[in-house]
C-alpha positions as a printed Julia matrix, in Angstrom:
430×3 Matrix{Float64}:
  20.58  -31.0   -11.55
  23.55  -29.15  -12.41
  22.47  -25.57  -13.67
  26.05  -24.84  -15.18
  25.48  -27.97  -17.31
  22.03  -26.98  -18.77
  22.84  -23.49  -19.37
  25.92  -23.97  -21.12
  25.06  -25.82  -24.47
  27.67  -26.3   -27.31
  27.71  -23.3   -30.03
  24.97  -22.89  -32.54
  25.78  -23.99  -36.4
  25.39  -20.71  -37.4
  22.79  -21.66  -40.09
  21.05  -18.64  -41.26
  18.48  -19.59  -43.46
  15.43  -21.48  -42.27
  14.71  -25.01  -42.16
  11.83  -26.56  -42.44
  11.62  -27.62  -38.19
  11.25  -23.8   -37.68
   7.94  -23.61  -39.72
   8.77  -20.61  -42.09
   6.55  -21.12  -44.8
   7.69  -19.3   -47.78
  10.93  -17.4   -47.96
   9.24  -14.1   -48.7
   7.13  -14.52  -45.22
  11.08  -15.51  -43.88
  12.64  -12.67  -45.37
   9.6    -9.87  -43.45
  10.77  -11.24  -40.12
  14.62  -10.52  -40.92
  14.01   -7.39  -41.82
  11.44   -7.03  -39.11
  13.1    -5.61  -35.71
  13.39   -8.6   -33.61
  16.45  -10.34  -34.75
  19.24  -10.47  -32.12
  21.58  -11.98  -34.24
  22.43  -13.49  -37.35
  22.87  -16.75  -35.59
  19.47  -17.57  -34.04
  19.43  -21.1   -32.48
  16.35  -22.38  -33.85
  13.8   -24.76  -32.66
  16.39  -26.92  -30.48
  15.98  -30.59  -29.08
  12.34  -30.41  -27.46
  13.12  -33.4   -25.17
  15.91  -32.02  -23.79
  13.73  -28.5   -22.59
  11.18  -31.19  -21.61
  13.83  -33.61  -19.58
  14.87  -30.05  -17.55
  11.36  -29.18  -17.1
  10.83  -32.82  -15.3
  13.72  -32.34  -13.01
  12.68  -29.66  -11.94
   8.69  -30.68  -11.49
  10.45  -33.97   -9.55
  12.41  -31.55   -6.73
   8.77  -29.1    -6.14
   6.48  -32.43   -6.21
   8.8   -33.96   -3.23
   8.88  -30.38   -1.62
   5.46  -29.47   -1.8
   4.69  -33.26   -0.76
   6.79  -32.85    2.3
   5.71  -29.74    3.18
   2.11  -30.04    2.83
   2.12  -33.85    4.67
   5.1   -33.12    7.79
   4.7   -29.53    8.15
   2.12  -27.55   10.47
   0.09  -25.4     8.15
   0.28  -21.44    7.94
  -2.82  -19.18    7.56
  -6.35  -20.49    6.99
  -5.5   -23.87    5.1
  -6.84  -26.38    7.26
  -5.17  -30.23    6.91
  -7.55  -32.12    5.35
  -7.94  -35.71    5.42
  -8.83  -38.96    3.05
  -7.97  -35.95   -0.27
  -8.07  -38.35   -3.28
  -4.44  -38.7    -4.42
  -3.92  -37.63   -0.9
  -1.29  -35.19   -0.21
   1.1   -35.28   -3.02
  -2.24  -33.5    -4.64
  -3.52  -32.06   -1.67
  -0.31  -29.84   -1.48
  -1.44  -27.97   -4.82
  -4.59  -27.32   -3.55
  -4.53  -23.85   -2.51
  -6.46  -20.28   -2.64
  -7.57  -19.66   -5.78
  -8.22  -23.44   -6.38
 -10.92  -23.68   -4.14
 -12.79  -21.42   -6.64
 -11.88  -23.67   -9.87
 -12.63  -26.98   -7.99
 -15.93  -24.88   -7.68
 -16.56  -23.48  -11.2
 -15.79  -27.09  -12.75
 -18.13  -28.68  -10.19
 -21.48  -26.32   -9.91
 -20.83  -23.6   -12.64
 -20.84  -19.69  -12.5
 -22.98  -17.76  -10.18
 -22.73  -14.08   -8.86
 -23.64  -12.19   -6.35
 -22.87   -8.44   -6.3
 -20.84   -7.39   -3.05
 -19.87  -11.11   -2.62
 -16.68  -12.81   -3.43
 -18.44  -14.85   -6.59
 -16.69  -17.24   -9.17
 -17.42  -14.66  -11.98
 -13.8   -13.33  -11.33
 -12.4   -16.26  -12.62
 -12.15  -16.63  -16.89
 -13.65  -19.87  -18.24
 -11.16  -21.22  -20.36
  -8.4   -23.44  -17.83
 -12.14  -24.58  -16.06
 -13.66  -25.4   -18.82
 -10.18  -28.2   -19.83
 -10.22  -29.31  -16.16
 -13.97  -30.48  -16.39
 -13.27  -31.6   -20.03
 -11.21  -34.17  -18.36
 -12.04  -34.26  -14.98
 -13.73  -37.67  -15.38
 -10.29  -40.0   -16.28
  -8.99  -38.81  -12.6
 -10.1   -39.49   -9.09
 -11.09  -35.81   -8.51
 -11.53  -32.62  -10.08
  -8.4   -31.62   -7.74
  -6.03  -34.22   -9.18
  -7.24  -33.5   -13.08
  -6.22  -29.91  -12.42
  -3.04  -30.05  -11.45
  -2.37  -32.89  -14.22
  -3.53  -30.0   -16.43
  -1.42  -27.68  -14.78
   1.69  -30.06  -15.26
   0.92  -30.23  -19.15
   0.11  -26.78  -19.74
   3.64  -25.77  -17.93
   5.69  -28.58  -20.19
   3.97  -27.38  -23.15
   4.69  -24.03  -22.14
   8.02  -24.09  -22.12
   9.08  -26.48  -25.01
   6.56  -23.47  -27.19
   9.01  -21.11  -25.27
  12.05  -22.49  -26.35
  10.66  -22.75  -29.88
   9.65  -18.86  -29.67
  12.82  -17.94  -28.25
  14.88  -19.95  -31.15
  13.42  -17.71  -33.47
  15.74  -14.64  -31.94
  18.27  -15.85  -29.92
  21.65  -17.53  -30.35
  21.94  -21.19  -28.24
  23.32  -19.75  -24.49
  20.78  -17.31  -24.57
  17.6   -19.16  -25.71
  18.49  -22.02  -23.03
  19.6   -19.74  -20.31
  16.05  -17.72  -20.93
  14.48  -21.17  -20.29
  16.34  -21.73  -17.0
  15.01  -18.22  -15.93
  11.6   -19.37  -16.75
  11.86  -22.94  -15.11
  13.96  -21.59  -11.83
  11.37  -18.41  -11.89
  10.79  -17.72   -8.0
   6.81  -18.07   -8.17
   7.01  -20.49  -11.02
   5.53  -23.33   -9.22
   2.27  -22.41  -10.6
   3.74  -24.12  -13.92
   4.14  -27.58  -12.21
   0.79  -28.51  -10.56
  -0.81  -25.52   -8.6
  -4.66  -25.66   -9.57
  -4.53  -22.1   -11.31
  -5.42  -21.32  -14.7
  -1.61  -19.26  -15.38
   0.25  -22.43  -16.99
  -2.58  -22.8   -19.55
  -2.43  -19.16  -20.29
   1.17  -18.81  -21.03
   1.41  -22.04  -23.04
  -1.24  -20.13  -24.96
   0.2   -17.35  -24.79
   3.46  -18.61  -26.23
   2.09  -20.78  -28.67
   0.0   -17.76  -30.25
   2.67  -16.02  -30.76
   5.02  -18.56  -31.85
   2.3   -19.9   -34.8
   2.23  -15.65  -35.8
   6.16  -16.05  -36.24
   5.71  -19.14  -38.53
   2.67  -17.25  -40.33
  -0.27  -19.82  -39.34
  -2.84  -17.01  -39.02
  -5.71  -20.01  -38.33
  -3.89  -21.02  -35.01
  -3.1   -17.9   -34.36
  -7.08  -17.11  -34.4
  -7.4   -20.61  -32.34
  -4.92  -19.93  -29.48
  -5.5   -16.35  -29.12
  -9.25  -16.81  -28.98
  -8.84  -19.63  -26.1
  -6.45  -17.13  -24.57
  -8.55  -13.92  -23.93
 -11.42  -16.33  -22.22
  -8.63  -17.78  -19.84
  -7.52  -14.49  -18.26
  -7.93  -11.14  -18.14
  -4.42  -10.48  -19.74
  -6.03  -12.38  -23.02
  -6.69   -8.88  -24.23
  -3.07   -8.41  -23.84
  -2.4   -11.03  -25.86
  -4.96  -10.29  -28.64
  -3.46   -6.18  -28.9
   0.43   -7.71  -28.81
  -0.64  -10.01  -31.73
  -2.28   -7.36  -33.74
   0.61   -5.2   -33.3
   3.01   -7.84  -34.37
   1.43   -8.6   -37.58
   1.61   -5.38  -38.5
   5.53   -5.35  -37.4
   5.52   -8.12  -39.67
   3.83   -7.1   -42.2
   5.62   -3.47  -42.36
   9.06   -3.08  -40.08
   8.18    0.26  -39.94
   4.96    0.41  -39.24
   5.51    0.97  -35.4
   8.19    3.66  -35.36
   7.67    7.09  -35.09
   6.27    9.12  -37.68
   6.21    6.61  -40.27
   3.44    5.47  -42.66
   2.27    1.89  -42.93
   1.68    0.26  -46.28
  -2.17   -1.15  -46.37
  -0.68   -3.12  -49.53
   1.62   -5.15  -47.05
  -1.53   -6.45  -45.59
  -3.61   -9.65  -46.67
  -6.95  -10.26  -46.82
  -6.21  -13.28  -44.54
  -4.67  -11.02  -42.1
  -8.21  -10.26  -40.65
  -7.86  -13.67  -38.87
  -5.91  -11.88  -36.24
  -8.67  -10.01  -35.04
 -10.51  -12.81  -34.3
  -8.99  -13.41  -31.04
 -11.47  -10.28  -29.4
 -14.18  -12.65  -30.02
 -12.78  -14.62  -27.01
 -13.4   -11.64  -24.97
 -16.37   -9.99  -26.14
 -18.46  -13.46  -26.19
 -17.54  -13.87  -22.28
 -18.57  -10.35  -21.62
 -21.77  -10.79  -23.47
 -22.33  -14.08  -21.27
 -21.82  -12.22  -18.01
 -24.32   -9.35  -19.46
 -26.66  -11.76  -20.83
 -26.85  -13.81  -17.52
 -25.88  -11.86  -14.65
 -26.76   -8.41  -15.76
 -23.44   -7.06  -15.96
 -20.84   -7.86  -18.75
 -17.85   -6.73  -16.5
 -18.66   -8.52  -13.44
 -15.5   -10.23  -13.88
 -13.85   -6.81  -12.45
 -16.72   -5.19  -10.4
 -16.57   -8.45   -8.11
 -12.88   -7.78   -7.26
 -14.78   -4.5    -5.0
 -16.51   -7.39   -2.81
 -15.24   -7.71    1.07
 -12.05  -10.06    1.36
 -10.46   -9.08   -2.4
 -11.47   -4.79   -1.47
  -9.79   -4.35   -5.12
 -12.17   -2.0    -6.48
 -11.86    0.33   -9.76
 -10.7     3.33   -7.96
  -7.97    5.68   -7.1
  -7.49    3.42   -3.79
  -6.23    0.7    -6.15
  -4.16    2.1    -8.31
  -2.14    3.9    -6.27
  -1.23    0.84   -4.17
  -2.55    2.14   -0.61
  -2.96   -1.32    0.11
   0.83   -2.09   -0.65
   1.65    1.19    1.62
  -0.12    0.54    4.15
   1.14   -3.22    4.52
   4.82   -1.65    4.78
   3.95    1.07    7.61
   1.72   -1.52    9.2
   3.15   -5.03    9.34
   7.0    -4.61    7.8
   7.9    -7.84    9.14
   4.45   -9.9     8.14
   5.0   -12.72    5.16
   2.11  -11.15    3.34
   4.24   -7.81    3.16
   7.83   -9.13    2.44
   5.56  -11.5    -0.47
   4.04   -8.0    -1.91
   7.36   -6.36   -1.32
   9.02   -8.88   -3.7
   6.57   -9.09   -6.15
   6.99   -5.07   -6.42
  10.48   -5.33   -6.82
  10.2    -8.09   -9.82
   7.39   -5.84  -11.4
  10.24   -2.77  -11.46
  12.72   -5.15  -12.98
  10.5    -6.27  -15.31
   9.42   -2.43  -16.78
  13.05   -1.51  -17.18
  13.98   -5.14  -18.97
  10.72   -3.83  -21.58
  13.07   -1.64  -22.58
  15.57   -3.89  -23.84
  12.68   -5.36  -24.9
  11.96   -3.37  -27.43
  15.26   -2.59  -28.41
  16.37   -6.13  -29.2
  12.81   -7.65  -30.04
  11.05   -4.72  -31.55
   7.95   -2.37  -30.74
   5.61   -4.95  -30.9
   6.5    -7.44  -27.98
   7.33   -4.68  -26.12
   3.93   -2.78  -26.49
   2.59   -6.7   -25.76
   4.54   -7.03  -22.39
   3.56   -3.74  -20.86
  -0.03   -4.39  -22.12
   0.19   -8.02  -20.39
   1.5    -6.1   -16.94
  -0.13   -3.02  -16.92
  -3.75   -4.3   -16.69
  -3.22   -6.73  -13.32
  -1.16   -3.45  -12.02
  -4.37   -0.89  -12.28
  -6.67   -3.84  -10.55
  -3.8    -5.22   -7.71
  -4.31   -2.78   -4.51
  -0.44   -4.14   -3.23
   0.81   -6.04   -6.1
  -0.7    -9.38   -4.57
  -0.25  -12.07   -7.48
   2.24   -9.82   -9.65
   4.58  -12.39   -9.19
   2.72  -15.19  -11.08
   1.13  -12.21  -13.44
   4.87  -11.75  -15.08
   5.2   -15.12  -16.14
   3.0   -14.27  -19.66
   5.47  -11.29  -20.5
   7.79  -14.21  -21.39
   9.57  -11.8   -24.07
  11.05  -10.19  -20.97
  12.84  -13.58  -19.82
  14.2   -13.84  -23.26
  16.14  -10.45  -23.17
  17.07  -11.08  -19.09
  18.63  -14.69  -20.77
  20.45  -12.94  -23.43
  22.27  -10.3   -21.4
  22.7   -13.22  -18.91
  24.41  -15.42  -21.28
  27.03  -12.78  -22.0
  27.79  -13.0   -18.12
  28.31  -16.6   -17.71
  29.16  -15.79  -13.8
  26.39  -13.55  -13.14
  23.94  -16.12  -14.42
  25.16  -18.91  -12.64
  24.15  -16.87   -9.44
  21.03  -15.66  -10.35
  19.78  -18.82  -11.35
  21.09  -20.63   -8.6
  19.25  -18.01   -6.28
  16.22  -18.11   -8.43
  16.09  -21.97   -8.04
  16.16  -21.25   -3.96
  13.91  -19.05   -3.83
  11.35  -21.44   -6.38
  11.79  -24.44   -3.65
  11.54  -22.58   -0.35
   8.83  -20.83   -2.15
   6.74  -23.93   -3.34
   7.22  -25.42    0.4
   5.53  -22.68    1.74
   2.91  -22.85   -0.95
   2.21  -26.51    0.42
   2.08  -25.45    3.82
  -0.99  -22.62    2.92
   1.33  -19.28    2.92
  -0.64  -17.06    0.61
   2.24  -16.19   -1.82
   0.97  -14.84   -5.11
């Protein structure tokens, strides 16, 4: 697949007033978001050819379903992933099978249970479990209906992300932020791994998105689905709140200003229905197990050792790695991750330069909570892919260095396949 070909598409039409594909649906709602912060130019490139985002998407899912395939079939294994024989779909599924699946395969299977001081399925949210055993009966296995999921939930994901990113950016950078996204080092999680973080983003995404066209109802729908589906939901539920009221009043989150409470409709309550999602969960864990954040207190249980405490959030774990084992794969994976998580918190500020308080308040909100519960910044790597608003401004000021991003996409797209292999193979990588 040639990345110079994808990234480069022909200039936009420079059409600044909104067409019906892009969903505005009155020109007064049209006119809030210009004046809004969160326009990059005047030029934005609009909703752009869905099959064509979906055609790069399927290359790309083509080269890590051969690698992982390989990998997971011809390769001796690394860690604790034993080889396992007569898998159903056999190893071109058996490859995605990994970690955090095992506890997924289990919640779809026998349900929640929880026992405090044990590793106990309560850590994981209910929503991506919940889809899988929706439709785990038109597949051979719960195994192979999760990483079909998966595969969906990452397409969708992305054609919603192009859609989003139409809405601020000119052509080169929309499509180069999509490259970033599809080449993203740990973004084989979007193309088959049996985790719940391609559901969440598509939700993610499309939540947001349906708030840019004003469709407050599937904004309630999404964002609901979204805060039972990960932690980071709540993320998502603030960053949409605070967007409205971008919307609603440009000013309303700058300094010292004053919001209007006439800007505001009495449909606008509809975006606080996403909390629901949340609090209904937590009143289920209460309600059953006697404690409504078990979700968190079981990360304290022997094996994950993440518990609420100064330990934690001051990364000994991460130290300790470095001083301990500097040439382990566990520590150059955490190493990484923390490296990505720095870029990341100094791209939010572009962030909110070029897209406005809002999505900025949303993408430190979506990275600060998996930062006070990771002890070494295990998983951050896969935990950035929902601050999506920071791939859009990394494609913009890549598109204006045409050279630049030809490298860093070619390296991301490296690192994604040698990454995904050793995914297959049982490395514990995120």
């Amino acid at each position: 697949m040639s990345l110079e070909g994808f990234v480069t598409d022909p200039p936009s039409s420079g059409v600044s007033t909104p067409s019906p594909s892009v969903g505005v649906i009155d020109v007064a709602a049209f006119d809030r978001r210009v004046a809004a912060p969160g326009r990059v130019d005047d030029a934005p490139a609009g909703p752009g050819r869905w099959w064509l985002t979906l055609l790069v998407f399927g290359a790309v899912a083509v080269v890590l379903w051969v690698v992982v395939w390989w990998t997971a079939a011809h390769l001796h294994r690394i860690g604790i992933v034993p080889r396992v024989a007569d898998v159903p779909g056999g190893p071109w599924f058996e490859g995605w099978d990994r970690w955090d699946a095992v506890w997924y395969r289990s919640i779809v299977e026998n349900g929640y249970s929880y026992t405090p001081g044990v590793q106990s399925p309560v850590a994981f949210f209910p929503g991506y479990p919940a889809l899988v055993w929706l439709v785990h009966g038109a597949f051979p296995s719960v195994l192979v209906a999760g990483s079909v999921v998966t595969l969906a939930a990452g397409a969708t994901a992305v054609v919603l992300f192009r859609r989003w990113a139409g809405v601020f950016l000119a052509r080169p950078g929309a499509t180069t932020a999509v490259a970033l996204v599809v080449l993203y080092p740990f973004g084989w999680y979007l193309f088959g791994a049996v985790y719940a973080d391609a559901f969440f983003l598509a939700l993610a995404v499309g939540a947001f998105l349906a708030l840019e066209r004003d469709r407050l109802w599937l904004v309630a729908l999404l964002g609901t689905i979204a805060t039972v589906s990960r932690p980071t939901g709540t993320a998502v539920a603030i960053g949409l709140v605070l967007r409205l009221l971008e919307l609603r009043n440009p000013d309303a989150l700058r300094w010292r200003s004053r919001f209007d409470l006439r800007s505001l409709r009495s449909r606008d309550a509809l975006i606080l229905v996403p909390f629901t999602g949340i609090v209904g969960w937590m009143t289920y864990l209460g309600v059953r197990f006697g404690d409504p954040v078990a979700f968190s207190t079981v990360q304290a249980a022997p094996g994950w050792d993440q518990p609420d405490a100064p330990s934690t959030w001051l990364k000994f774990g991460f130290f300790r790695s470095i001083f301990a084992h500097p040439d382990d794969g566990y520590t150059r994976a955490i190493v990484a991750q923390a490296v990505l998580v720095l870029i990341a918190l100094v791209l939010v500020v572009v962030v909110r330069r070029r897209l406005g308080w809002a999505y900025a308040g949303y993408c430190l909100a979506v990275l600060a909570l998996p930062l006070i519960g990771s002890k070494d910044f295990m998983g951050m790597g896969r935990y950035l892919l929902p601050a999506f608003p920071v791939f859009a401004v990394a494609g913009a000021l890549l598109a204006e260095r045409p050279r630049l991003r030809l490298g860093v996409l070619a390296t991301s797209g490296v690192a994604l396949v040698v990454m995904a292999g050793l995914f297959g193979r049982g490395q514990y990588m995120s």
